[in-house]
C-alpha positions in Angstrom: 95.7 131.9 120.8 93.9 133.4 123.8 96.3 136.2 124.0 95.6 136.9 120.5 92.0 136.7 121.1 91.9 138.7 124.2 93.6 141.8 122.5 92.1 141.6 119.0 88.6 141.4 120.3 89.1 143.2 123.6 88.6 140.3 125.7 88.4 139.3 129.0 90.4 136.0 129.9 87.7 133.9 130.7 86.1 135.5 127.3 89.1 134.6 125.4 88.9 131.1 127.2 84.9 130.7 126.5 85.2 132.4 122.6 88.1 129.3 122.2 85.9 126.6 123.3 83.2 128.2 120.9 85.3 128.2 117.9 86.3 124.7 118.8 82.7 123.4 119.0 82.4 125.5 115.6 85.1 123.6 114.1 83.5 120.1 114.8 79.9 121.3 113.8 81.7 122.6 110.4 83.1 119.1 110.1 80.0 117.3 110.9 77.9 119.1 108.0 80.0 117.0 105.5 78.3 114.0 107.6 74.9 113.5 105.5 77.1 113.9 102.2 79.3 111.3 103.0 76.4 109.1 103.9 74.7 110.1 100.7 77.9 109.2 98.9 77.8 105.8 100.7 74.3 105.3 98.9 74.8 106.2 95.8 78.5 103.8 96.0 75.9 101.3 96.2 74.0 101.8 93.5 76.3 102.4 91.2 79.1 99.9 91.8 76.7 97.5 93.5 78.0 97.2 97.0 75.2 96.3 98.8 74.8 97.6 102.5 72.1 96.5 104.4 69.5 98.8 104.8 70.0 98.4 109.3 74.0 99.4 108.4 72.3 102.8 106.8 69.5 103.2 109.4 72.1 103.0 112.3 74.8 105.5 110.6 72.0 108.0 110.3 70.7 107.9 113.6 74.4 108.2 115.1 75.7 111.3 112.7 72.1 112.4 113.5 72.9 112.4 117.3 76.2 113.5 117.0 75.4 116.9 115.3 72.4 117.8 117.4 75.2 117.0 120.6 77.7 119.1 118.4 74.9 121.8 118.1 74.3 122.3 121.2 77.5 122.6 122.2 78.3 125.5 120.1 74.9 127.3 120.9 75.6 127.0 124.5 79.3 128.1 123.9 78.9 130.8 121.3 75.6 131.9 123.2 75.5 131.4 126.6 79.0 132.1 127.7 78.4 135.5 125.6 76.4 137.2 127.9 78.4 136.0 131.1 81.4 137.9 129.1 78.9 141.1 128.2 78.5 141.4 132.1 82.3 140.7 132.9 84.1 143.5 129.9 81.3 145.8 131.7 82.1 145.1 135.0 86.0 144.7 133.9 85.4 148.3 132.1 83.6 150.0 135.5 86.6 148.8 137.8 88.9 150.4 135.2 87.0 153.8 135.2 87.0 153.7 139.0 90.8 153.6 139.2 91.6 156.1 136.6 92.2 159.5 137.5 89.8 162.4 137.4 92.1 164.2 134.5 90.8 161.1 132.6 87.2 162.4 132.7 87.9 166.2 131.7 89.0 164.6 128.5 86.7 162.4 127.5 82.5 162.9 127.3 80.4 161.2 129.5 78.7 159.7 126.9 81.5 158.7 125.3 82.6 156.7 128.6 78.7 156.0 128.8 78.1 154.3 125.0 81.5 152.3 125.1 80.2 150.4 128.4 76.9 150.0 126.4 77.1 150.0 122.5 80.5 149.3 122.4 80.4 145.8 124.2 76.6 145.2 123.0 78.8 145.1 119.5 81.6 142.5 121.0 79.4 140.3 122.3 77.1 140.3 119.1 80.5 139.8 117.4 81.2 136.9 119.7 77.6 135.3 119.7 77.9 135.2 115.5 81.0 136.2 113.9 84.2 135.7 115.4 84.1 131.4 116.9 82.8 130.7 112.9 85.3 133.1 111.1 88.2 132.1 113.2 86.9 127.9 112.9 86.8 128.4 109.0 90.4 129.0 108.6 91.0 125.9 110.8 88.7 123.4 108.7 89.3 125.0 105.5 93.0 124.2 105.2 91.8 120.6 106.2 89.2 120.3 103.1 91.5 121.9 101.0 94.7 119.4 101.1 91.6 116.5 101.2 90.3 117.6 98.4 93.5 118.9 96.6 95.0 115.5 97.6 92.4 113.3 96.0 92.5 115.1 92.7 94.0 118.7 92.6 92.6 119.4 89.6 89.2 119.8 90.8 90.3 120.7 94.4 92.0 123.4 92.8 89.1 124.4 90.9 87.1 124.2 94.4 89.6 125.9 96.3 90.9 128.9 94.2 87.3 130.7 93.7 87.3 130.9 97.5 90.9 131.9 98.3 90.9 135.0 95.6 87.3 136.0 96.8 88.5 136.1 100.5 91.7 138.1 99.1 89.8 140.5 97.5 87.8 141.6 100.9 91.3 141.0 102.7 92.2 143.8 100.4 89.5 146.1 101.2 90.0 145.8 105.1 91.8 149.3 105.3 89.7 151.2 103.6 86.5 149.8 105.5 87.8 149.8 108.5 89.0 153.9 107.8 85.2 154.9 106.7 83.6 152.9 109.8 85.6 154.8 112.0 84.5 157.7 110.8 80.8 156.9 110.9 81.8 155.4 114.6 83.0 158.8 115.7 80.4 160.9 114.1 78.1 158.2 115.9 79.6 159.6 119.1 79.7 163.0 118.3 75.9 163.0 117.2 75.6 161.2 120.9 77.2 163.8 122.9 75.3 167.0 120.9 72.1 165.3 122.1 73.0 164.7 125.7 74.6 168.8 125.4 71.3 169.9 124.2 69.2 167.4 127.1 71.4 168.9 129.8 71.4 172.4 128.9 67.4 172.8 127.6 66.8 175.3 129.7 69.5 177.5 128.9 68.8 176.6 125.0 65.1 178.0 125.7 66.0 181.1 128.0 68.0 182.1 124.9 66.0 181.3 122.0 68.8 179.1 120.4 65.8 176.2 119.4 66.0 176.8 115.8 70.2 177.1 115.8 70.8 173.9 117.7 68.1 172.5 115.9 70.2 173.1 112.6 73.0 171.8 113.8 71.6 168.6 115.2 70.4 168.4 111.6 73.1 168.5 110.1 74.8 166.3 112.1 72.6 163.8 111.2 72.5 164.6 107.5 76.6 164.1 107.8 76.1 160.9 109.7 73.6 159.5 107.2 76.4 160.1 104.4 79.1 158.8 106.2 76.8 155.3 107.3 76.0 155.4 103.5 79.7 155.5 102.3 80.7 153.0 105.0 77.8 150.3 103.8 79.1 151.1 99.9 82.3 150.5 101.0 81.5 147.4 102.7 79.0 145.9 100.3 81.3 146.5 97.3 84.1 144.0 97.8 81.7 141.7 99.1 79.5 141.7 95.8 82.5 141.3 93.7 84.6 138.5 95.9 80.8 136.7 96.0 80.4 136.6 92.1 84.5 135.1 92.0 83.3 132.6 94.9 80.4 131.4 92.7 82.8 130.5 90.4 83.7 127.4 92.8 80.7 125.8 91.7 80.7 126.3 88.0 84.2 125.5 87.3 83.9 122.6 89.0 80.8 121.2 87.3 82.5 122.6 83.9 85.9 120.7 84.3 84.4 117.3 85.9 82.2 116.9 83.3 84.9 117.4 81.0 86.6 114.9 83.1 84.2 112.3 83.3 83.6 112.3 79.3 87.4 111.7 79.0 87.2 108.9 81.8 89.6 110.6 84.3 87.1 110.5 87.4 83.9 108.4 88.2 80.4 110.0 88.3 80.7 109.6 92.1 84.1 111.5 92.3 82.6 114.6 90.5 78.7 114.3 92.6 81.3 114.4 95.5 83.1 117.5 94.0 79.9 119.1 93.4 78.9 118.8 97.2 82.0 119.9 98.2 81.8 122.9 96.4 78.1 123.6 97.2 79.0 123.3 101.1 82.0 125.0 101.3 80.3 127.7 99.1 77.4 127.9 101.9 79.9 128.2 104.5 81.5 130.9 103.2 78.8 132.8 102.1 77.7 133.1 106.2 81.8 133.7 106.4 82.0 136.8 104.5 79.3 138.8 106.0 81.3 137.9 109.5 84.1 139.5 108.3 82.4 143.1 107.5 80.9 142.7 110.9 84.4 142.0 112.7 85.9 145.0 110.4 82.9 147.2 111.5 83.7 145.9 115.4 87.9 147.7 115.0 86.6 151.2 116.4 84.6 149.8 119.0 87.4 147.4 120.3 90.1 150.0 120.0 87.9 152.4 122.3 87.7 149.9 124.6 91.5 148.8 124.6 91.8 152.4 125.0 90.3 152.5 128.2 91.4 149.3 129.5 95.5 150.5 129.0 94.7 154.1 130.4 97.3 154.5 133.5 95.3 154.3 136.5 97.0 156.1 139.9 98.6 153.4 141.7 100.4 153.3 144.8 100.8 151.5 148.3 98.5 151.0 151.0 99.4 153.4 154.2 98.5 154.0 157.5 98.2 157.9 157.7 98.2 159.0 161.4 99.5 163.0 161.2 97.5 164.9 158.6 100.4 167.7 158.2 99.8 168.4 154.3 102.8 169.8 152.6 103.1 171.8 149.4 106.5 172.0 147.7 106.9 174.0 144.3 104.5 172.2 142.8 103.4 172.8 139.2 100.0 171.5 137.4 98.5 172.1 134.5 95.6 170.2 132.7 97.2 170.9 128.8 100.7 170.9 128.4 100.1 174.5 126.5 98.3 176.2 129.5 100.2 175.6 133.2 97.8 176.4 135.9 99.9 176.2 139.2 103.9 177.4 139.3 105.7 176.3 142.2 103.1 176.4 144.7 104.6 176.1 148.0 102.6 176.3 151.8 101.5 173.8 154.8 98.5 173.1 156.0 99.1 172.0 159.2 96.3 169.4 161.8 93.8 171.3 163.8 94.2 174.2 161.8 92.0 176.2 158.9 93.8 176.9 156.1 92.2 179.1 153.5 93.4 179.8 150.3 92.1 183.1 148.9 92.3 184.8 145.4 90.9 185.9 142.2 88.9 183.3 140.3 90.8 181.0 138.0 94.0 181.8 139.8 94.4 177.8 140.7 92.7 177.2 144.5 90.3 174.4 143.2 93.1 173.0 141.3 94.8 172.9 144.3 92.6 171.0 145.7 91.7 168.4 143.3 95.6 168.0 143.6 95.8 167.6 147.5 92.8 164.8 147.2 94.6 163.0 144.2 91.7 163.7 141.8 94.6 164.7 139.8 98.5 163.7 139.8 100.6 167.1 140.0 103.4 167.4 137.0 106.2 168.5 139.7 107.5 169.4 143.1 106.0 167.4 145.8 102.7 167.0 148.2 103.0 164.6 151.2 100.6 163.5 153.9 102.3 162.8 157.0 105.9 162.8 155.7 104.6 160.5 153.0 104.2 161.8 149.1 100.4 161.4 148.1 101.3 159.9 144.5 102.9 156.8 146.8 100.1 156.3 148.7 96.7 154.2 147.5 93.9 156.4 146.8 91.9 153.8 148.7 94.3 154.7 151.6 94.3 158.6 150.7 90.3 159.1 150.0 89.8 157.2 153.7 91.3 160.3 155.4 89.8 162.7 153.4 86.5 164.2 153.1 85.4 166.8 150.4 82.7 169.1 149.5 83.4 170.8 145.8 80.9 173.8 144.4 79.3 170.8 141.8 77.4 169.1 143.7 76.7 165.3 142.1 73.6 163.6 144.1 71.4 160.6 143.1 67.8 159.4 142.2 67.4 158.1 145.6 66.1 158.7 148.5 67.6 161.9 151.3 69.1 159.1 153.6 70.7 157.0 151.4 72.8 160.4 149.3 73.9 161.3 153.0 74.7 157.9 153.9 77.0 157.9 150.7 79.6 159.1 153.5 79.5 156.4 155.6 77.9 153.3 154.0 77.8 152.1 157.4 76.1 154.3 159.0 72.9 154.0 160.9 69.8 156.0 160.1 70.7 158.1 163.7 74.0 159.1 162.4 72.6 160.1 159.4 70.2 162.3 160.9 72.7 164.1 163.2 75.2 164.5 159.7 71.9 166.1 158.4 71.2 168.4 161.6 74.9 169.7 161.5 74.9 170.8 158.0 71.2 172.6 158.7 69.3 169.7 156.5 66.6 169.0 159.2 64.3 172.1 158.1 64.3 171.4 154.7 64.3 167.5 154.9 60.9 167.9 157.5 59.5 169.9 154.6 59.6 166.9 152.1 56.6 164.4 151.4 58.5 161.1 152.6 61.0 163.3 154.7 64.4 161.1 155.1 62.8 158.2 152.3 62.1 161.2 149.6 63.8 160.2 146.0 65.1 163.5 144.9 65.2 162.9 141.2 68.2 163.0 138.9 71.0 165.3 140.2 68.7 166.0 142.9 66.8 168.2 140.8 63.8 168.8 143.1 65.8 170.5 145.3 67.2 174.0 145.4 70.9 174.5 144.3 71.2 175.6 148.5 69.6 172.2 150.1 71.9 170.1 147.5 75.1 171.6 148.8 73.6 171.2 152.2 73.4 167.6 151.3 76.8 167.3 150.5 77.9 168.7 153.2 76.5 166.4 155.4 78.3 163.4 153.7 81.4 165.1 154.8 80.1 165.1 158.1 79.0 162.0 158.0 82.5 160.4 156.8 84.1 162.5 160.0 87.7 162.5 158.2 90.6 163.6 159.5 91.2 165.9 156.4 88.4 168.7 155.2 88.3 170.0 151.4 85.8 172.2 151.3 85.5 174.1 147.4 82.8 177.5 148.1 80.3 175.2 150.2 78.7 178.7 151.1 78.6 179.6 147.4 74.8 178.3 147.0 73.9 179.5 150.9 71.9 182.3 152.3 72.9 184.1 155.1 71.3 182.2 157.6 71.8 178.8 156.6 75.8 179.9 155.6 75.8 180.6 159.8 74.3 177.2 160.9 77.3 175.5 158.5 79.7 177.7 159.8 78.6 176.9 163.9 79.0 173.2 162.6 82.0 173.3 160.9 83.5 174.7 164.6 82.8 171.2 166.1 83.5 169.0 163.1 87.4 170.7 162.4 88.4 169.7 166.3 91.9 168.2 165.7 91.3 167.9 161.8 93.2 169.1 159.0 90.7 171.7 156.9 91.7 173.0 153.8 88.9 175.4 152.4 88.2 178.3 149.6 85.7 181.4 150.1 85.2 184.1 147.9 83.3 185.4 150.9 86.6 186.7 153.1 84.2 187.6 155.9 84.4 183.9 156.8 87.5 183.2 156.6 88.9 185.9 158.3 89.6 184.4 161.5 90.7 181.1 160.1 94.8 179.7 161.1 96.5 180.9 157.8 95.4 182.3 154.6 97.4 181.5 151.3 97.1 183.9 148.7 97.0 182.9 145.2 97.4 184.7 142.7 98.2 183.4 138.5 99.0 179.7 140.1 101.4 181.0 142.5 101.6 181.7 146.2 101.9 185.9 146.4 101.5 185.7 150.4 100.6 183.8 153.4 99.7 184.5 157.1 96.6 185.9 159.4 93.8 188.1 158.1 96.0 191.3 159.9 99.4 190.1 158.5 98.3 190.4 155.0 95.8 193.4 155.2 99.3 194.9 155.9 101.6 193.0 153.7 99.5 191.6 150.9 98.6 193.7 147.7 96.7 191.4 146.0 95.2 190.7 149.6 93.6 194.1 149.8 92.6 194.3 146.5 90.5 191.3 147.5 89.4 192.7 151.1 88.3 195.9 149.1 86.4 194.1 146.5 84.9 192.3 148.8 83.6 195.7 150.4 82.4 196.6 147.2 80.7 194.0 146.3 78.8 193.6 150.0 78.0 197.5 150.0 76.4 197.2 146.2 72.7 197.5 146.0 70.1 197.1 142.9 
């Protein structure tokens, strides 16, 4: 049962646990709602066949069912409530974790707001579902089979007649499930697709305005939500429709029942008591399942949401075993990469990039270097060949293990809404406020951060967006140097650099790559020049590799670049 629970409602095991002990207190409040009936049964048994009770007997059984629903009720609140938020912040949590282990390959597939409204929406739903729907529907069709062989037993003509009405009505939505679980998932993707135009058109506003595209995306937000609006309209029909028509069969419980006991009481089969207790059976069960079957469109609406979730939650994270990396040789060996099977990036890559060296790798944009990178780091798993790390191949080793050695600084810079010191100290979460300050001092921060209202305490807004595309890569430089890894990925980190400060990280970078491996990619070849070795790539492939005057001489696609370069320097406006 809590396997079955943790899987069809996207669970965690102590959910699964808490949703059973929910639908168990549901069961016994079910059950006890038939309490005041019985009792009123009991009264009526007097009066009619003259058994007469005294009045303390009647006094005392009502204060005792009295107490034991209200014990009964709270029970179930606390279970079906309580435990249902503790299990909205563990699927989260559970959900983060996941994310956090999955590769970034993951992430280029799937929105951010995709990601972002599944942690959000997507569990708001499940608990909702767990807080109202599922411990009621999943007690009903415990106590219901219960009822239904009482009453059946005691006379299956009228249990019948009870019983039926209910069973066809619940058929009929049964029937339906397919076709409205098919249109909500269409309004839940159109949901998401209307929820990642927005945040397209937030991010990019600027560029939206500098072109004049207000009125065109404006459209086309429109009509997304004209679409949306049919599709929420056609999921409600299609929802609303076998519920009308399975409540009008259910409400035939009721009059059948009154129909056929009468008819049965004129021909003396059953006593006025038996059919009043017919009648009540009928009236309660019907209220039960009236609350039932709107559950059911709610847990039919919940499918899309749960499989996205499962979705996540069985997504291959990169495992591997934690090691002890001492020599940070890296080694490539015909590797091949490509992020779509249709469209191979790398093609058996091969080079070293050996400790206490500079390794640069050079070429034409889009040729593969950042790829290469993101592969060397384990942001991504490479398709074939081989990349190890001290003798050892990376996909083998933890990234826990892998990330401690490494430090990188990509083009995209990603900062937070808080303060200077605490995106440097990012790096080193241990770090004191000194050695934040010298990280910030290498990379050339101080001028800049001296500059700002609360200096190191300044919140720099979202993405750091009160700062210049310059001072955020300076940022993230200093986390490198603040982390003081043994391996150096640096991605264009002069690409957003004047002159000047592009010197001061470069006089740094001469103290921080002592005894370190540094693997880094410049479009500028002036400052790479005098690095160790230079790989040239060129359409996912190594073309050449070697010193600056090695390939001037033996590299064509080497001085194709050196010339460009020249060109591009000696161009004036």
């Amino acid at each position: 049962m809590r396997k079955w629970l943790e899987k069809r409602f996207a669970l965690t095991p102590q959910g699964a646990k808490d949703t059973m002990r929910a639908i168990l207190a549901s069961f016994f409040v079910s059950l006890s709602a038939y309490a005041p009936a019985w009792l009123l049964l009991m009264v009526m048994d007097d009066f009619v066949l003259g058994n007469h009770r005294p009045a303390s007997f009647y006094i005392i059984l009502s204060v005792v069912i009295l107490i034991v629903i209200l014990v009964l009720m709270f029970i179930e609140y606390d279970a079906m409530y309580n435990t249902t938020y503790r299990e909205s912040a563990n699927l989260r949590m559970e959900i983060a974790d996941r994310l956090n282990k999955l590769p970034l390959s993951y992430f280029s597939r799937h929105d951010t707001s995709d990601l972002t409204q599944t942690i959000m929406a997507d569990v708001e739903a499940v608990e909702h579902a767990m807080s109202h729907s599922i411990p009621k529907f999943v007690a009903f069709f415990f106590y219901f089979p219960i009822l239904a062989v009482m009453l059946i037993g005691y006379n299956w003509k009228l249990g019948l007649t009870v019983i039926l009405p209910i069973a066809l009505g619940y058929g009929l939505i049964a029937l339906s499930k397919r076709v409205q679980v098919r249109m909500n998932k269409k309004y839940y993707r159109q949901l998401r697709k209307n929820s990642e135009s927005f945040q397209e058109a937030i991010e990019n506003a600027q560029e939206i305005r500098s072109f004049g595209l207000n009125k065109t995306l404006q459209a086309d937000l429109d009509a997304q939500m004209e679409e949306s609006e049919k599709l929420h309209l056609s999921s409600e029909t299609t929802s609303a429709i076998p519920l009308l028509f399975s409540n009008i069969v259910m409400q035939l419980s009721l009059s059948l029942v009154i129909i056929l006991g009468v008819n049965m009481l004129m021909t003396g089969e059953i006593s006025i008591l038996v059919l009043i207790a017919y009648i009540i059976a009928a009236l309660k069960i019907k209220e039960a399942v009236d609350t039932i079957s709107e559950n059911v469109s709610e847990l039919y609406y919940l499918d899309a949401r749960i499989e996205r979730i499962n979705d996540i939650r069985s997504a291959p994270v990169q495992e591997g075993r934690e090691e002890e990396i001492k020599n940070c040789d890296i080694s490539l060996r015909d590797v091949t990469f490509s992020y779509n099977a249709d469209s191979p990036i790398l093609s058996g890559v091969t080079f070293d990039a050996r400790q206490n060296e500079v390794t640069a790798l050079v070429g034409v944009s889009g040729c593969g270097k950042t790829s290469i990178l993101r592969l060397i780091s384990r942001l991504y798993d490479y398709d074939g060949g081989s990349i190890t790390i001290d003798g050892k191949d990376i996909k083998e080793i933890s990234t826990n293990s892998l990330f401690e050695k490494v430090s990188i600084v990509f083009q995209d810079v990603t900062l937070f809404n808080t303060s200077v010191m605490e995106n440097i100290r990012l790096g080193n979460k241990n770090a004191s406020d000194e050695q934040v300050r010298e990280a910030a001092r290498l990379a050339g921060c101080d001028e800049f951060i001296s500059r700002l209202p609360e200096g190191y305490d300044t919140k720099i807004g979202e993405n750091g967006i009160t700062l210049s595309g310059g001072e955020r890569q300076r940022l993230s430089i200093a986390r490198a140097f603040l982390k003081d890894a043994p391996v150096i990925i640096l991605d264009e980190i002069a690409a957003a650099l004047d002159v000047e400060n592009e010197k001061k990280i470069q006089d740094s970078l001469n103290h921080l790559i002592a005894g370190k491996t540094v693997v880094i990619i410049s479009h500028r070849l002036k400052s790479v020049e005098h690095v160790d070795k230079i790989v040239v790539i060129d359409k996912g492939k190594v073309e050449a590799s070697g010193t600056h005057e090695e390939l001037v001489k033996t590299s064509q696609t080497y001085q194709k670049l050196v010339k460009n370069a020249a060109l591009a320097e000696a161009f004036m406006y």
